[in-house]
Biotite code that builds the C-alpha atoms (Angstrom):
import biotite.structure as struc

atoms = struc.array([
    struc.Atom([21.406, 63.127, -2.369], chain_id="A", res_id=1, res_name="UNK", atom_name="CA", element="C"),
    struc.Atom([23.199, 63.216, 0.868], chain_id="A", res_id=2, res_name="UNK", atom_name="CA", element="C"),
    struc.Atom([22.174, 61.154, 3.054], chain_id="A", res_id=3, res_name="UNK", atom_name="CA", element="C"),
    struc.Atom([19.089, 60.588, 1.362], chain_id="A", res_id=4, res_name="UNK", atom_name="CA", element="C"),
    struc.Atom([17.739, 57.102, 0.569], chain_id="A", res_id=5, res_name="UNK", atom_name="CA", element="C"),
    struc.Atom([15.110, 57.932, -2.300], chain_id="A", res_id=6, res_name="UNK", atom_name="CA", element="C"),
    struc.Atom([13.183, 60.802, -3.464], chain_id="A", res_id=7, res_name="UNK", atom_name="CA", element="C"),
    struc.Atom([9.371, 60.048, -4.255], chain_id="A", res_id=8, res_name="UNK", atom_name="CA", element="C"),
    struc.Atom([7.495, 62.416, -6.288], chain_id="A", res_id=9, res_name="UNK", atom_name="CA", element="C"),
    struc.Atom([3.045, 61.397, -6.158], chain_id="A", res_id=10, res_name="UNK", atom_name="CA", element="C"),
    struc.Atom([1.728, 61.251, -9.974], chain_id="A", res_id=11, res_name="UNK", atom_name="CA", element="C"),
    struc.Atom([-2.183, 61.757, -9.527], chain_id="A", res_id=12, res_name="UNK", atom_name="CA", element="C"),
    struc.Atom([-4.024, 61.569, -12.609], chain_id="A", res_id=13, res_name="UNK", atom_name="CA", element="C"),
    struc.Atom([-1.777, 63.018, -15.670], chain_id="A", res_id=14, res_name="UNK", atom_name="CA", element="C"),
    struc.Atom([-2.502, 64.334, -18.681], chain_id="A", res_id=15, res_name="UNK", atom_name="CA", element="C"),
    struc.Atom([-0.475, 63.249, -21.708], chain_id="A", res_id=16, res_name="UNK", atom_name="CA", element="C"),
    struc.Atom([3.301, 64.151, -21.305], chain_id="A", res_id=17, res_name="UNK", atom_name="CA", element="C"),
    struc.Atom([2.707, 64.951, -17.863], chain_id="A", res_id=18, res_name="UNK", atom_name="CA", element="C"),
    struc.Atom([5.191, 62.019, -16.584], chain_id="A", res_id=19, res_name="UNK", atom_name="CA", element="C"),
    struc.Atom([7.769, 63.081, -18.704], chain_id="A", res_id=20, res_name="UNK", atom_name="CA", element="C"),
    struc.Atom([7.695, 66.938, -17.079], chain_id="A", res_id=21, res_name="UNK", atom_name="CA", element="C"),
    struc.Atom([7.407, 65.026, -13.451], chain_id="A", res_id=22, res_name="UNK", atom_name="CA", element="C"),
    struc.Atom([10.502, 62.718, -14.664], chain_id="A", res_id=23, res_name="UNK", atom_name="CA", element="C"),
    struc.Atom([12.095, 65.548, -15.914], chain_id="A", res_id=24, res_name="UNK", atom_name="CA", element="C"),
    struc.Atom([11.891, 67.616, -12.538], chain_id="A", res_id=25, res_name="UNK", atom_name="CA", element="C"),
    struc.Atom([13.185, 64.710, -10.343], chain_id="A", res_id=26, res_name="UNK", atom_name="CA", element="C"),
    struc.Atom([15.739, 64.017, -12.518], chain_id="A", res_id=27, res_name="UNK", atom_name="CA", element="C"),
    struc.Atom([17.014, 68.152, -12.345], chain_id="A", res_id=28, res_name="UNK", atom_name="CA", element="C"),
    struc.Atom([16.645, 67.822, -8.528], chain_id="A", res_id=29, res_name="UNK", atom_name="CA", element="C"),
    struc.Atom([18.830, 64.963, -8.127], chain_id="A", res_id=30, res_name="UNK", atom_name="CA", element="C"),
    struc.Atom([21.446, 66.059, -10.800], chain_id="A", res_id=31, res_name="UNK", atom_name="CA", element="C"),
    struc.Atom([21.156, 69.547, -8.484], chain_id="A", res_id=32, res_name="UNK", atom_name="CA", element="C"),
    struc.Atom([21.908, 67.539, -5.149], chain_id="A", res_id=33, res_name="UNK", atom_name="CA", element="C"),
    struc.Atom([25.181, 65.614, -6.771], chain_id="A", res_id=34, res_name="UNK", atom_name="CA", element="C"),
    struc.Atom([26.862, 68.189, -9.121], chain_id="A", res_id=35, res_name="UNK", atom_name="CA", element="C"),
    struc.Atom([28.970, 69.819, -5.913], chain_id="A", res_id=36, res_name="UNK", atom_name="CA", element="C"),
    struc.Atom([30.028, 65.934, -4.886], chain_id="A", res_id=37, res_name="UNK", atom_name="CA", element="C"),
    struc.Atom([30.609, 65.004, -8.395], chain_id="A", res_id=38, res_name="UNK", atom_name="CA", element="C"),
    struc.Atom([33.397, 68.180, -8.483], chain_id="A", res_id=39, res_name="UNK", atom_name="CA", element="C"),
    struc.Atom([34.679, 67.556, -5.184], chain_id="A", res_id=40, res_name="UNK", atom_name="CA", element="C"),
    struc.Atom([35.613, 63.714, -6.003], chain_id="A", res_id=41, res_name="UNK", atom_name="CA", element="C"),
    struc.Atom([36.170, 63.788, -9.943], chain_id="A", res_id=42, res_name="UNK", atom_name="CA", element="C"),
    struc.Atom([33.744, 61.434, -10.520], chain_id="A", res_id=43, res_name="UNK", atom_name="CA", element="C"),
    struc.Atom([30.561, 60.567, -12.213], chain_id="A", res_id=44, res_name="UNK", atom_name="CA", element="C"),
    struc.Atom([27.690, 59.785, -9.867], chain_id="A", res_id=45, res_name="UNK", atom_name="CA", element="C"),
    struc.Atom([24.398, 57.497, -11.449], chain_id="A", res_id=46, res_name="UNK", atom_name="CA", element="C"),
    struc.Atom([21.460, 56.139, -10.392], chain_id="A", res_id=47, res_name="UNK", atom_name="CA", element="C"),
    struc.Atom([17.674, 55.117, -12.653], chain_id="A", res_id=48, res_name="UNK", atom_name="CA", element="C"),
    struc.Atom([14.148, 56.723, -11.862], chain_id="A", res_id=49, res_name="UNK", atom_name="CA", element="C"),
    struc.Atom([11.401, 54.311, -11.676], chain_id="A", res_id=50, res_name="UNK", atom_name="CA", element="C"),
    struc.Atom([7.723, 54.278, -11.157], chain_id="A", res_id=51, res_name="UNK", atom_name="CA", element="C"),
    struc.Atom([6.848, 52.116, -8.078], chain_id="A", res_id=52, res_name="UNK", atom_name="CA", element="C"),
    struc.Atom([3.506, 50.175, -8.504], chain_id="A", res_id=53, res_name="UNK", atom_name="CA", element="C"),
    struc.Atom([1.764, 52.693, -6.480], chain_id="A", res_id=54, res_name="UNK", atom_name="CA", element="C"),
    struc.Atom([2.246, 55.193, -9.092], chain_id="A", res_id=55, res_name="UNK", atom_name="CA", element="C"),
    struc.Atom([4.672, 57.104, -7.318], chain_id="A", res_id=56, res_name="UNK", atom_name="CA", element="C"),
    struc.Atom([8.358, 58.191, -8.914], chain_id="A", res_id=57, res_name="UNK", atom_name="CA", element="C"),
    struc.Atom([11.409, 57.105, -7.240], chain_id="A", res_id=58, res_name="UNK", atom_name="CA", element="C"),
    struc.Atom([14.993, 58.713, -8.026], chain_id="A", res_id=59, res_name="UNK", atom_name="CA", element="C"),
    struc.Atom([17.440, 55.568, -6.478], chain_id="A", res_id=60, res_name="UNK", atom_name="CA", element="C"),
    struc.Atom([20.037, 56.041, -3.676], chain_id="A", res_id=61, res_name="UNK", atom_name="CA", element="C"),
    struc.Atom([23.116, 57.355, -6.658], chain_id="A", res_id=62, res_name="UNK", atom_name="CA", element="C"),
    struc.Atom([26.306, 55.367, -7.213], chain_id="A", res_id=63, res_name="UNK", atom_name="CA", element="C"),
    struc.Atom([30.075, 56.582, -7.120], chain_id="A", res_id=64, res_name="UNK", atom_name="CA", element="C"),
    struc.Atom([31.242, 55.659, -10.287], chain_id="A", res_id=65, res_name="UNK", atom_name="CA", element="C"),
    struc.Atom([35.127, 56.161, -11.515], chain_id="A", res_id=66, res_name="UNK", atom_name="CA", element="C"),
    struc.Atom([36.232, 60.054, -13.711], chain_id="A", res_id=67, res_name="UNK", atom_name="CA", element="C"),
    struc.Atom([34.093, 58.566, -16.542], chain_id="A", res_id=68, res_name="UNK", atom_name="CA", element="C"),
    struc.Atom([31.880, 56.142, -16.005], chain_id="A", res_id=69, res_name="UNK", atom_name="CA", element="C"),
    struc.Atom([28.903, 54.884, -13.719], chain_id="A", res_id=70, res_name="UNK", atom_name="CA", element="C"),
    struc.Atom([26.979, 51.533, -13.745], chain_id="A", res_id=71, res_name="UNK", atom_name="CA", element="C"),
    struc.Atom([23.466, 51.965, -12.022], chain_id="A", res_id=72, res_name="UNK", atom_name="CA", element="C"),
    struc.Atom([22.004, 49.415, -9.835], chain_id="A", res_id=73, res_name="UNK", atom_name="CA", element="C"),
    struc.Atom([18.759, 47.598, -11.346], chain_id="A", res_id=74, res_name="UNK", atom_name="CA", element="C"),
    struc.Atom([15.502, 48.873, -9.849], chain_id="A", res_id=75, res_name="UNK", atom_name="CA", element="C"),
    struc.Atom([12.962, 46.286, -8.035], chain_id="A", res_id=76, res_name="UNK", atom_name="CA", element="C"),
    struc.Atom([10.803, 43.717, -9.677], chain_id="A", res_id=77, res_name="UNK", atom_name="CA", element="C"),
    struc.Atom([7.524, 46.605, -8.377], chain_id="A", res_id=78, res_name="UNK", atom_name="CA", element="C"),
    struc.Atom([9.171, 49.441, -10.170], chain_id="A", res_id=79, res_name="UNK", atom_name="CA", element="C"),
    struc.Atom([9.344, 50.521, -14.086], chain_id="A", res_id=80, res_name="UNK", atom_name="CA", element="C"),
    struc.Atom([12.503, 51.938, -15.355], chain_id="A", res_id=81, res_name="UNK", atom_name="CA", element="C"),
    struc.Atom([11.999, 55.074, -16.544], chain_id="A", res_id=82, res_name="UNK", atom_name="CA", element="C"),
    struc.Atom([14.973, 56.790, -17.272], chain_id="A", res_id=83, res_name="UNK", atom_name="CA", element="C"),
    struc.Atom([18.664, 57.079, -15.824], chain_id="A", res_id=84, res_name="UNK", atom_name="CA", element="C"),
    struc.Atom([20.711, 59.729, -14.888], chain_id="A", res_id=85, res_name="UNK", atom_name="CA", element="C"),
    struc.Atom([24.189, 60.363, -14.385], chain_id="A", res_id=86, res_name="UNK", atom_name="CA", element="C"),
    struc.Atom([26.861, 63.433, -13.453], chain_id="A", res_id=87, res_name="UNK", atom_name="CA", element="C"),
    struc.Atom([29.878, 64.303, -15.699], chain_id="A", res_id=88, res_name="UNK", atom_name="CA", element="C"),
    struc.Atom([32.353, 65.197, -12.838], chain_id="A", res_id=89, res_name="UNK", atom_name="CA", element="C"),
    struc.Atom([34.423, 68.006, -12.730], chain_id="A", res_id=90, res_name="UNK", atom_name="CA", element="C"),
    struc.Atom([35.904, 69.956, -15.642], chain_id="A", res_id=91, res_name="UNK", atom_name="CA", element="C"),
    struc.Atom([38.527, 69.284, -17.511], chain_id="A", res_id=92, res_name="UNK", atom_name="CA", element="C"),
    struc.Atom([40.633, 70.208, -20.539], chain_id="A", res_id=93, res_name="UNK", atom_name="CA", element="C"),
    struc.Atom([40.874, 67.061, -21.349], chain_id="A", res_id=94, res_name="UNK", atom_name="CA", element="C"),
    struc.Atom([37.600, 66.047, -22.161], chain_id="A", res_id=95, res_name="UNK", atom_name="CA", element="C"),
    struc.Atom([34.583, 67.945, -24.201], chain_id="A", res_id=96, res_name="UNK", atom_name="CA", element="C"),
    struc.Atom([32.172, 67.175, -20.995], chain_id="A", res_id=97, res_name="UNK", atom_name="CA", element="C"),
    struc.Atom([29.505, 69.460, -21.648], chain_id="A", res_id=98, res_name="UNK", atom_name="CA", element="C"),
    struc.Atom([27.459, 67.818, -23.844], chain_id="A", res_id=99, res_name="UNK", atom_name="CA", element="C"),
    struc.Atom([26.223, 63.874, -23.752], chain_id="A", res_id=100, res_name="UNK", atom_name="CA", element="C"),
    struc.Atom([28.981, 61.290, -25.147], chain_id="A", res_id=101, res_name="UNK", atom_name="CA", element="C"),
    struc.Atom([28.410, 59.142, -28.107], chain_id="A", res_id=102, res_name="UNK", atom_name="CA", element="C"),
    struc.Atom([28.726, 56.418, -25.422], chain_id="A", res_id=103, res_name="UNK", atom_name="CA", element="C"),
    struc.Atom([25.984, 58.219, -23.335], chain_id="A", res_id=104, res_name="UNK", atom_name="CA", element="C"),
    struc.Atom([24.193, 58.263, -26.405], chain_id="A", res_id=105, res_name="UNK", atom_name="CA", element="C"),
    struc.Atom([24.468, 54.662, -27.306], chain_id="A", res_id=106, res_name="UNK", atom_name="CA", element="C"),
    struc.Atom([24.056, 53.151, -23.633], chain_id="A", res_id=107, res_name="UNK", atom_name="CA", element="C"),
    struc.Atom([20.634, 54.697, -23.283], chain_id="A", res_id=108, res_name="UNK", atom_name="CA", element="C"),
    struc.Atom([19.594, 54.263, -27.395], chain_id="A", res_id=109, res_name="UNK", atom_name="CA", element="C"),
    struc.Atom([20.462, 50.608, -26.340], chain_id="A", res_id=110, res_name="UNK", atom_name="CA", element="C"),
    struc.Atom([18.905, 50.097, -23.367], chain_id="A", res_id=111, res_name="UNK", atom_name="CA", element="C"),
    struc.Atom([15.607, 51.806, -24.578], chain_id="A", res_id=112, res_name="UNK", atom_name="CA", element="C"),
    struc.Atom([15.426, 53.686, -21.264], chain_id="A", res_id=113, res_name="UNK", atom_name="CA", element="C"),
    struc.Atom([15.534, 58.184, -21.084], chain_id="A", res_id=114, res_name="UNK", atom_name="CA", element="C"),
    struc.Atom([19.329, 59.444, -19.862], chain_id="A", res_id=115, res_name="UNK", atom_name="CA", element="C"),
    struc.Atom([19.530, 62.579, -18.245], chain_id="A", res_id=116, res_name="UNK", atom_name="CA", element="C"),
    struc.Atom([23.081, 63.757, -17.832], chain_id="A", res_id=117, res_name="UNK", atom_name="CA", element="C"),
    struc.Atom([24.396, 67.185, -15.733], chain_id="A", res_id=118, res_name="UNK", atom_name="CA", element="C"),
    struc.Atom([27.514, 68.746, -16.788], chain_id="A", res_id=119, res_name="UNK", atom_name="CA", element="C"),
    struc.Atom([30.364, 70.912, -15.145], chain_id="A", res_id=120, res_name="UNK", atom_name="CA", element="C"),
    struc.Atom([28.831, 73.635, -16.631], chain_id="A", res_id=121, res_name="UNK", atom_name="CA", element="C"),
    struc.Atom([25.968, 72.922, -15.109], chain_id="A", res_id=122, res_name="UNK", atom_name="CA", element="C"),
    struc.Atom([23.715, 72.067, -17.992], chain_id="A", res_id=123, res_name="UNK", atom_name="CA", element="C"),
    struc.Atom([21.169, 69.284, -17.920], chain_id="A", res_id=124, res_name="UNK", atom_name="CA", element="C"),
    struc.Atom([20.540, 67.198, -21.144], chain_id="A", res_id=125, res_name="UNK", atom_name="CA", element="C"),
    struc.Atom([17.640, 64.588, -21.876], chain_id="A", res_id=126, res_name="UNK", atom_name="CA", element="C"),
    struc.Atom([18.505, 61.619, -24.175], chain_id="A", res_id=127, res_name="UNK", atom_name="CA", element="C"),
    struc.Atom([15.339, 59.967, -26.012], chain_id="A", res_id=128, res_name="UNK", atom_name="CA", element="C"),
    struc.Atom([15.961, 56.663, -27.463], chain_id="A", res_id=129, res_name="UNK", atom_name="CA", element="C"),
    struc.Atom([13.227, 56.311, -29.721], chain_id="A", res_id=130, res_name="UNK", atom_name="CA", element="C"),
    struc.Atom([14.308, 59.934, -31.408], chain_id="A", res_id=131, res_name="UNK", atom_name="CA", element="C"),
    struc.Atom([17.680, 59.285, -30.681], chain_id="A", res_id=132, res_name="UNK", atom_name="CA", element="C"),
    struc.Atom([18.399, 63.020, -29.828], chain_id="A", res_id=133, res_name="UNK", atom_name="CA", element="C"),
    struc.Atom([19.736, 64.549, -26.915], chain_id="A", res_id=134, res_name="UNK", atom_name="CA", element="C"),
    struc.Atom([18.076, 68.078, -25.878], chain_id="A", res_id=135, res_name="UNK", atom_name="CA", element="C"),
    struc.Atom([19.601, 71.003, -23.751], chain_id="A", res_id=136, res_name="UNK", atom_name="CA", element="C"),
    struc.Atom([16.771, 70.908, -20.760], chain_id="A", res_id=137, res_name="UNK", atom_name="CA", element="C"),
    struc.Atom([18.608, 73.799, -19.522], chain_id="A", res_id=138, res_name="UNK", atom_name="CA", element="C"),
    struc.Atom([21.369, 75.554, -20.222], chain_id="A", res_id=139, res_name="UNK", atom_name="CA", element="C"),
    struc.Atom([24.814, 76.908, -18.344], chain_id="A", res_id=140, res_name="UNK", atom_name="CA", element="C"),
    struc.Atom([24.286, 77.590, -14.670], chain_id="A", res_id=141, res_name="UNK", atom_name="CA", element="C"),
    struc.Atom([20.791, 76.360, -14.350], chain_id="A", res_id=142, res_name="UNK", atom_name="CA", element="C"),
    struc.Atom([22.314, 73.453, -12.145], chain_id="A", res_id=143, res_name="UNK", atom_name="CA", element="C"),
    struc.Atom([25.302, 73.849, -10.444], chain_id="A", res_id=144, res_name="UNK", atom_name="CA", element="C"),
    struc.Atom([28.291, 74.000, -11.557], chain_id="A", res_id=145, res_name="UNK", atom_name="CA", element="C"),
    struc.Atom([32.012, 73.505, -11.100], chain_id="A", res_id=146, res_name="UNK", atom_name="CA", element="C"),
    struc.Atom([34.138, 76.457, -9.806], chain_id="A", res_id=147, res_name="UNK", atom_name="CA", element="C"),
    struc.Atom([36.771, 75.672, -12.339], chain_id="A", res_id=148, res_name="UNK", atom_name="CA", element="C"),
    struc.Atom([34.666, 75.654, -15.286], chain_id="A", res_id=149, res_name="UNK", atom_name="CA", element="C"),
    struc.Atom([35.505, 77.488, -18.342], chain_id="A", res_id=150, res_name="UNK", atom_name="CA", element="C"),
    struc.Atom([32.893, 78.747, -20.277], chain_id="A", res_id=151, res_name="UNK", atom_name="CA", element="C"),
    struc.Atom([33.265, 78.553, -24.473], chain_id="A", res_id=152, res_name="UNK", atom_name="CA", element="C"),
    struc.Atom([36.686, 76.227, -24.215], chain_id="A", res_id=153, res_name="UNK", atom_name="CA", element="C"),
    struc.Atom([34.868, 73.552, -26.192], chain_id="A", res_id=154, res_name="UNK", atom_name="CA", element="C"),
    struc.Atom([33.163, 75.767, -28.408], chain_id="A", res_id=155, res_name="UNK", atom_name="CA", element="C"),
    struc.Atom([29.385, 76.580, -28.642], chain_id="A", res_id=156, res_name="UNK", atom_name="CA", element="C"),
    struc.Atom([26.999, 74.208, -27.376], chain_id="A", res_id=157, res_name="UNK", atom_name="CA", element="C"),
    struc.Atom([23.576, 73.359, -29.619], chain_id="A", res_id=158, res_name="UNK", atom_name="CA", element="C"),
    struc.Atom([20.096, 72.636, -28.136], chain_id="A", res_id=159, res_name="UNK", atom_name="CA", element="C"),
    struc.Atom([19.871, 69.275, -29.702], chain_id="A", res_id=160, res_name="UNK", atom_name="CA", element="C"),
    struc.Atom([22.406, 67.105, -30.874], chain_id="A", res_id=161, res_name="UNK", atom_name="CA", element="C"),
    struc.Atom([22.120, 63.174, -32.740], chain_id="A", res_id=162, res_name="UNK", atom_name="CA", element="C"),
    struc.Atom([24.694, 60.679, -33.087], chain_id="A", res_id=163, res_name="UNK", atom_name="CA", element="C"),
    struc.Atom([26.141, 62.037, -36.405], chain_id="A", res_id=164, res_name="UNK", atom_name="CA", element="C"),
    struc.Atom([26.048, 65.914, -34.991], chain_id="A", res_id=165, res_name="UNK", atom_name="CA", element="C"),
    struc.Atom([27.555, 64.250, -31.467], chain_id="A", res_id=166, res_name="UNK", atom_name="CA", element="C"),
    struc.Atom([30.506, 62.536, -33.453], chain_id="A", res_id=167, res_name="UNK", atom_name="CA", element="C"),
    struc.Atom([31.522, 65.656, -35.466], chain_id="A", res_id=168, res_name="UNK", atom_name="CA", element="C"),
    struc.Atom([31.788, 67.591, -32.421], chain_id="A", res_id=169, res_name="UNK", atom_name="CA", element="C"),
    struc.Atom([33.959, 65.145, -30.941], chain_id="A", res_id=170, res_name="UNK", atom_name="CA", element="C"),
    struc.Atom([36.300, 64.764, -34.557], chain_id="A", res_id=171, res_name="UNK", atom_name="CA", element="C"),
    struc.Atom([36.351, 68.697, -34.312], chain_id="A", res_id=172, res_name="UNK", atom_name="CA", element="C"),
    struc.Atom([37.272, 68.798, -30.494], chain_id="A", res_id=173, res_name="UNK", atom_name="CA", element="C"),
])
């Protein structure tokens, strides 16, 4: 989001699971404008999407968190939370960073609010809370990704994982 303070998206009148496609799309377009400064510094970058009383969607300015973890700021007393979002930084072979983390997983089942989160290999994932699943948006590539990535080192990557699926990959890994 270089340089930019928010990104507003209009919602006119929206038919049922319209604001989650419209949430959805902001969420990929910010995730899309951090990925290459989330490599660059090896860190996670966050931020919330809220809808301002006018109806409107708002992506916040996004925080520099630390190599694994990123505390957004709170939105305004106008806006609803919506969702967050977050990077995973660069890649590593230290860390299984292409899907969400249980922690990922927990934070957002917690706080009741969607997570989207954009990996190194450039895969977007949507966490629900109330379903407590975590869905592939879109897969390798479709956002950028990081120049040192290797493909397959963690194994292959499901469409959809819970918190039991989520901690056997990580006991495997």
């Amino acid at each position: 989001m270089r340089g930019a303070a928010v990104l507003l998206l209009a919602l006119g009148a929206c038919a049922p699971g319209t604001e989650t496609l419209e949430t959805d799309a902001l969420a990929r377009a910010v995730l899309a404008g951090l990925q290459t400064k989330s490599f660059e510094e090896d860190v996670e970058f966050c931020g919330y999407i809220a809808r301002q009383s006018s109806g409107e969607l708002r992506a916040s300015p996004a925080r520099r968190g630390t190599f694994d973890t990123c505390t957004y700021s709170e939105p305004g007393k106008d806006e609803e939370l919506l969702a967050s979002f977050h990077t995973h930084g660069s890649f590593t072979l230290e860390y299984d960073a292409e899907v969400p983390s249980i922690d990922d997983m927990l934070g957002d089942i917690g706080d009741g609010t969607i997570g989207y989160v954009s990996t190194p290999g450039g895969r977007l994932w949507r966490i629900d809370p109330d379903t407590e699943v975590a869905t592939l948006l879109c897969g390798l590539d479709c956002l950028p990704s990081d120049p040192e990535f290797e493909p397959g080192i963690w194994g292959p990557v499901r469409s959809r994982y819970d918190l039991p699926a989520l901690e056997a990959r990580f006991e495997e890994g």
